[in-house]
C-alpha positions in Angstrom: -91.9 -294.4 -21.6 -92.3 -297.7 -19.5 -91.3 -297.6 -15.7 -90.7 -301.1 -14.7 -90.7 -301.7 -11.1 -87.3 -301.3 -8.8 -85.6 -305.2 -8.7 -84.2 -304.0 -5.3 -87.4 -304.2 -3.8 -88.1 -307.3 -1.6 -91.8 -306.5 -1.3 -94.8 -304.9 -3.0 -96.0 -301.4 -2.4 -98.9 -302.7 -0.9 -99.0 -306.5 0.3 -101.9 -309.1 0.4 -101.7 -308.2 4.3 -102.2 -304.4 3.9 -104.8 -304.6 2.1 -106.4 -307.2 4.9 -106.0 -304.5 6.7 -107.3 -301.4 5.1 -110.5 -304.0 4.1 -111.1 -304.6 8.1 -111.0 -300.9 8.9 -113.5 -300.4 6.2 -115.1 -302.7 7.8 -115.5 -301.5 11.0 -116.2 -297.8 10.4 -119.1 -299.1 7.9 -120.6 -301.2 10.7 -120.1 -299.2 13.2 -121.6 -296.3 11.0 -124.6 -299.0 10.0 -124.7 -300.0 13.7 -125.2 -296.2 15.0 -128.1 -295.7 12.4 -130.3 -299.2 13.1 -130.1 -298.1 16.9 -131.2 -294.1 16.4 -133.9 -294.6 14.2 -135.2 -298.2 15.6 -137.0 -297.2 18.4 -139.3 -299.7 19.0 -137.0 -301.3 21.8 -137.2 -304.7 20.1 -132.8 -306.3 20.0 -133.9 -309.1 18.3 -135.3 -307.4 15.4 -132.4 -304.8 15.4 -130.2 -307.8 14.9 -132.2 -309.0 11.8 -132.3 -305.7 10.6 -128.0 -305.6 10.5 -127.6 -309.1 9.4 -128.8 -308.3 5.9 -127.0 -304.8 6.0 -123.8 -306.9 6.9 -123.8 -308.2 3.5 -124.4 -304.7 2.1 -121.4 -303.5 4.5 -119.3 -306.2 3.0 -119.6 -305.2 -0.4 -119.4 -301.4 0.2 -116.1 -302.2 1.8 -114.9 -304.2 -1.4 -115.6 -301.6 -3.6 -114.0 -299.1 -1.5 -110.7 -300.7 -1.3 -110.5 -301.5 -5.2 -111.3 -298.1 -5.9 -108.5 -297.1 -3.1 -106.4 -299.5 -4.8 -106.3 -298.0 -8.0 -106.4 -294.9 -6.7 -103.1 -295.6 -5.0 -101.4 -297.0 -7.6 -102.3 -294.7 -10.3 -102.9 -291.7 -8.8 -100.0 -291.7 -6.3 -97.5 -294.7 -7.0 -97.1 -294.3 -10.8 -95.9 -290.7 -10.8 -93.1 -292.3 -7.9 -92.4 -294.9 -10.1 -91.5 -293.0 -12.7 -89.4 -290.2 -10.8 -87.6 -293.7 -9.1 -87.1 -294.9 -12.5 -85.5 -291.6 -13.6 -83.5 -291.3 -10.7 -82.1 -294.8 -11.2 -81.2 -294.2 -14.9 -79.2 -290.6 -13.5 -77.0 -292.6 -11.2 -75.9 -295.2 -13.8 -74.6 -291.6 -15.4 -77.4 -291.0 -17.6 -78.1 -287.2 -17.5 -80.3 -287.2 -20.9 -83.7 -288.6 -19.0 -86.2 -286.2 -19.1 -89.5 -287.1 -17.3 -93.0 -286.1 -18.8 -95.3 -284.2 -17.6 -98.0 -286.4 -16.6 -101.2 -284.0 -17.1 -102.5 -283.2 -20.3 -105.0 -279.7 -19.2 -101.2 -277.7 -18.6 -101.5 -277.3 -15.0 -99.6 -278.2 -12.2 -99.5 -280.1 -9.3 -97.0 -280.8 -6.7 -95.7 -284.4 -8.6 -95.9 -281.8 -12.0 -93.3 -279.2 -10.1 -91.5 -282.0 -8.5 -90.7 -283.5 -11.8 -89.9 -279.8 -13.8 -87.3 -279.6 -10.6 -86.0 -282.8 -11.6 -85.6 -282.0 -15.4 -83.9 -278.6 -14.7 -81.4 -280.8 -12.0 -80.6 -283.4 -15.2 -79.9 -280.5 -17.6 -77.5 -278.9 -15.3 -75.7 -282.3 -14.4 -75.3 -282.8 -18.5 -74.1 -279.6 -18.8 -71.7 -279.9 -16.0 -70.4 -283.1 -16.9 -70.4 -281.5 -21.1 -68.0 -278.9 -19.3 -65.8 -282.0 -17.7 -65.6 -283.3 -20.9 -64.6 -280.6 -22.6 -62.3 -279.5 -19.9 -60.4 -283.0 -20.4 -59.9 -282.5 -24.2 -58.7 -279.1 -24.3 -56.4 -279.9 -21.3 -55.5 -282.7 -24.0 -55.3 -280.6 -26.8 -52.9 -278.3 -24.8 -50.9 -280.1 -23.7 -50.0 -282.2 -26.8 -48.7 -278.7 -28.8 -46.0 -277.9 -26.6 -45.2 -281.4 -25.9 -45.2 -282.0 -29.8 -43.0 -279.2 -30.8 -40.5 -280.3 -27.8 -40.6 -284.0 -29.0 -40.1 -283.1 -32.8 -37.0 -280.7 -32.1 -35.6 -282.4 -29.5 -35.6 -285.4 -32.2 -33.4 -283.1 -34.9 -31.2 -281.9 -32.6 -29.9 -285.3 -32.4 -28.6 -285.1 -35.7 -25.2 -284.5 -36.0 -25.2 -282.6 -39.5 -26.9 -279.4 -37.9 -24.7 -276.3 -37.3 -24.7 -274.3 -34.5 -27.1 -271.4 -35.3 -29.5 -274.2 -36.2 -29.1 -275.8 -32.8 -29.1 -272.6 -31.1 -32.6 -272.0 -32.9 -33.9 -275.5 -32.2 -33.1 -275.2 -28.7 -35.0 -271.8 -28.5 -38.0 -272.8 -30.2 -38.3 -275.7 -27.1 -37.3 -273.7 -24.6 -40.5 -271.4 -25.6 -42.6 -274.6 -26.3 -41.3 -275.4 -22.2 -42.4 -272.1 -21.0 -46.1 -272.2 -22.8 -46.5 -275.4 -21.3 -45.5 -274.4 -18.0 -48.0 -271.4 -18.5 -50.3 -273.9 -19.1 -50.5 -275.9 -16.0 -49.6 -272.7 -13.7 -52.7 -271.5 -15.0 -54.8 -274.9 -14.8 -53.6 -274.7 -11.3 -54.9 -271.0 -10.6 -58.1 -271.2 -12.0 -58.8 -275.1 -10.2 -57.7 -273.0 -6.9 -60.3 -270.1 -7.9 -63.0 -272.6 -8.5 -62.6 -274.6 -5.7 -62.3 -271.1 -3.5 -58.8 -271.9 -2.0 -57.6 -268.8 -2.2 -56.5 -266.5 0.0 -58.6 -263.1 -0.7 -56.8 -260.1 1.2 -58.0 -257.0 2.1 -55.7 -253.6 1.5 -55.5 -250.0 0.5 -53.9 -249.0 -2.5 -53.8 -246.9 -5.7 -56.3 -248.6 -8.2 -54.9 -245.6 -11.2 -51.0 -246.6 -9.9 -52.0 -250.1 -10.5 -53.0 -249.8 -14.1 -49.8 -247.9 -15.1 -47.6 -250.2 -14.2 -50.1 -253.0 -15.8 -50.3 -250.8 -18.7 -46.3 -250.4 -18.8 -45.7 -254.6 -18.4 -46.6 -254.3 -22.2 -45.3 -251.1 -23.2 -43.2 -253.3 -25.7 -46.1 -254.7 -27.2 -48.0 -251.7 -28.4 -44.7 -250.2 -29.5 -43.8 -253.1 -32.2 -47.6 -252.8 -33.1 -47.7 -248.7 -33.3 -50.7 -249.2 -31.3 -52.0 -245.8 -29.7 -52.7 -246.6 -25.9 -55.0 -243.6 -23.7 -55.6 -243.7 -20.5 -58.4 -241.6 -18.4 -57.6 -242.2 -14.7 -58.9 -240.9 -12.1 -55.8 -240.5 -10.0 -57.4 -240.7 -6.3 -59.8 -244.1 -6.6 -58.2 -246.0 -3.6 -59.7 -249.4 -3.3 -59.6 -251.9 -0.5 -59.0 -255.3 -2.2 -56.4 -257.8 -3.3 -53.8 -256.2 -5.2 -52.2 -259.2 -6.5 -55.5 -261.1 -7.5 -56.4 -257.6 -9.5 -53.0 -257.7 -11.0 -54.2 -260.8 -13.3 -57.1 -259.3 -14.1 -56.0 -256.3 -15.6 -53.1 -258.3 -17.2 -55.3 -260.8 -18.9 -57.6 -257.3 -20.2 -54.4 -255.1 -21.8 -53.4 -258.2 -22.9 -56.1 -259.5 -24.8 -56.6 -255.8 -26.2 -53.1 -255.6 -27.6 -53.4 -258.6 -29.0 -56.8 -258.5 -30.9 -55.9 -255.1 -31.9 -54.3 -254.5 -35.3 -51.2 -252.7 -36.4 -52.1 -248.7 -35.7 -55.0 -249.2 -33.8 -56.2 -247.7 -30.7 -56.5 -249.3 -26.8 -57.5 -247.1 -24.0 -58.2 -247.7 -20.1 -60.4 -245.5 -18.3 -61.2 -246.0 -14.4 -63.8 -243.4 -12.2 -65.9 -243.6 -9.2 -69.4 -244.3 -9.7 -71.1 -244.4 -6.2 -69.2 -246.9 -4.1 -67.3 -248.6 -6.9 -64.8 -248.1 -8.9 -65.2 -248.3 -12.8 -62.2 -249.5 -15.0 -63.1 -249.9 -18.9 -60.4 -251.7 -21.5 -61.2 -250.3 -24.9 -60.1 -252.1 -28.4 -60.7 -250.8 -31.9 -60.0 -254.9 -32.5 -61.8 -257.7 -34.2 -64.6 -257.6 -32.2 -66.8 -260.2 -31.2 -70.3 -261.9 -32.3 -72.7 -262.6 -29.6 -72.0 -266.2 -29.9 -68.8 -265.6 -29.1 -69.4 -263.4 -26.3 -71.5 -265.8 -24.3 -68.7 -268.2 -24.4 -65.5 -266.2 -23.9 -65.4 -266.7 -20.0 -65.4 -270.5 -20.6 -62.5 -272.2 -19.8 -60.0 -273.1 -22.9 -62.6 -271.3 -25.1 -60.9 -269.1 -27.8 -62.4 -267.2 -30.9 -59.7 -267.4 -32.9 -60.6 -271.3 -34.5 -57.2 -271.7 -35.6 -55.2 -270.6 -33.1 -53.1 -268.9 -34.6 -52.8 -266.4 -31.4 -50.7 -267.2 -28.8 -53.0 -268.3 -25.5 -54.7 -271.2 -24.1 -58.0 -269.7 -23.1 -58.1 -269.2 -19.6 -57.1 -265.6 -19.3 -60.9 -264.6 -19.2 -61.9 -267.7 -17.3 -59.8 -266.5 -14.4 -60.8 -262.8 -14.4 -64.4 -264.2 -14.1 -63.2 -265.9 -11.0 -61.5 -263.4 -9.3 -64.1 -261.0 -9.7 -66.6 -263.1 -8.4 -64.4 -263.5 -5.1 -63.0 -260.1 -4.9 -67.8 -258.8 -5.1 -67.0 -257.4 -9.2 -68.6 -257.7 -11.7 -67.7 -257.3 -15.6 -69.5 -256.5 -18.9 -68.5 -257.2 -22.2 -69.9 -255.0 -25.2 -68.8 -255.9 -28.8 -69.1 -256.1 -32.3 -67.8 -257.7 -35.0 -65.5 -255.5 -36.9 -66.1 -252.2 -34.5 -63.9 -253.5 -31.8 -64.8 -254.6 -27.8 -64.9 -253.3 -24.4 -64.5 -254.4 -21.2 -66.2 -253.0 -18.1 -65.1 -254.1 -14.7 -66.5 -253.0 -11.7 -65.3 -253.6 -8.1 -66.3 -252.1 -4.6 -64.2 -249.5 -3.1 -64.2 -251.4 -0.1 -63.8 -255.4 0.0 -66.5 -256.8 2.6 -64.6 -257.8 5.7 -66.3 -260.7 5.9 -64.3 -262.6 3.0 -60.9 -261.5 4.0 -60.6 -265.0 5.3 -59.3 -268.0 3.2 -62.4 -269.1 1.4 
């Protein structure tokens, strides 16, 4: 790769009159050096022959000094300015937006200097900006993709209940199907709105006492419905007397988005179960599934944002259920762990302190 030098420079590195300079300081320190020796070891008294002695050892002193300041020189340039160049260069090409530049290494033996660490910080600062802004990217096309079905289905039945021929169960029908299309879209952006708010920590995190078994009943009885019209078995082991000190409300989604995602990944007859305990200072809630399960592809990616296993779609959700359960966890000090395999079903395993830390009671 060829680093060309920065146009916004008005000047070189090193100019014609710093090197004048460097040359008469070698100079000096030669003479003075050359000077010191002719006087210790002339002893004969004689100035006039001392001075004859340092005139031709002035010549000497003037090429030393050349030599020394080439060999500076390139020193400089290759030793220190070329690995700057290169790191300018690199920097240069990031700000125009290009996060694919990856600088060398410049030794060849394998081991490392301080430019050789500078430049692996740089690489590992690149990769994380492309993956950021592959993330951005990503973000603005599902938020696309989103949006257009809702908007679609409204559009295309809002167009054929203009027509005059359709009776009234059709209309009533029509109307329905865009009233649902309304509310998934207005699910949408509530929940594009909560997790922007999570990420950007503008939330208020509160601090309270309460039930964390009470909780997960009447979580667990929001979808009672659900696992009814699916003769789906739901257990519970609950330990009745785990009293937590955190934000009810922001908990509330989590254990939502969990029951939820069971129920729906869980065929007809099958089995979800809850458990919580107390293991040391936390508290311990596992969502079962006797589900699809997941492959560990899939489980790397299914706290992205907008991510979904289910390539068609053919589930109802947007992927951000998971997204936001990451998010809340991470400001309410939990934690959560995802086992699964395809075919054998998946579990959940969140784990939150007993006690929220005072500290981030505030509004982060």
């Amino acid at each position: 790769m060829r680093y060309e030098s920065d146009p916004r420079l008005n000047t070189k590195t090193l100019s014609l009159r710093n090197y004048l300079v460097i040359f008469l300081a070698i100079v000096f320190v030669c003479s003075f050096c050359t000077g010191i020796y002719i006087i210790q070891y002339d002893t004969d008294g004689n100035t006039a022959d001392k001075v004859y002695t340092f005139l031709p050892s002035l010549a000497y002193i003037l090429f030393i000094s050349t030599v020394v300041l080439f060999l500076f020189a390139m020193i400089h340039n290759h030793v220190i300015m070329q690995p700057v160049r290169r790191l300018s260069e690199a920097t240069r090409k990031v700000t125009q937006g290009d996060f694919s530049v990856i600088i060398p290494p410049l030794r060849r033996d394998g081991k490392k200097d301080e430019f050789e660490l500078l430049y692996e910080d740089f690489n590992a600062m690149t990769a994380e900006l492309a993956s950021t802004e592959m993330l951005k990217k990503d973000f603005i096309a599902n938020v696309s993709h989103e949006l257009k079905t809702p908007l679609a289905v409204i559009q295309n039945y809002a167009t054929i209940l203009q027509r005059n021929e359709l009776n009234e169960s059709e209309q009533r029908e029509y109307a329905a199907k865009i009233a649902d299309a309304a509310d998934r879209l207005s699910i949408l952006v509530s929940n594009i709105l909560q997790i922007s708010r999570l990420e950007n920590q503008k939330i208020a995190v509160s601090s309270k006492p309460y039930n964390l078994s009470e909780q997960l009943c009447r979580c667990a009885l929001g979808f009672e419905q659900v696992w009814e019209e699916k003769e789906i078995s739901f257990e519970t082991d609950l330990d009745q007397n785990i009293i937590v000190g955190s934000d009810e409300e922001l908990l509330d989604i989590v254990w939502n988005n969990l029951i939820s995602n069971a129920l729906k990944f869980t065929p007809q007859g099958g089995t979800v179960s809850i458990t919580a305990k107390r293991e040391d200072n936390r508290a311990v809630v596992t969502v079962n599934d006797t589900g699809c399960g997941m492959d560990s592809k899939e489980k790397r990616h299914i706290f992205d944002k907008f991510y979904q296993a289910d390539p068609s779609r053919a589930t109802k959700g947007n992927g951000l259920g998971l997204a936001m359960v990451k998010e809340i966890l991470i400001l309410t000090d939990g934690s959560i762990f995802v086992d699964s395999k395809p075919g054998e079903g998946s579990s959940f395993r969140v784990s939150i302190p007993l006690q929220y830390g005072a500290a981030k009671n505030a509004v982060l």
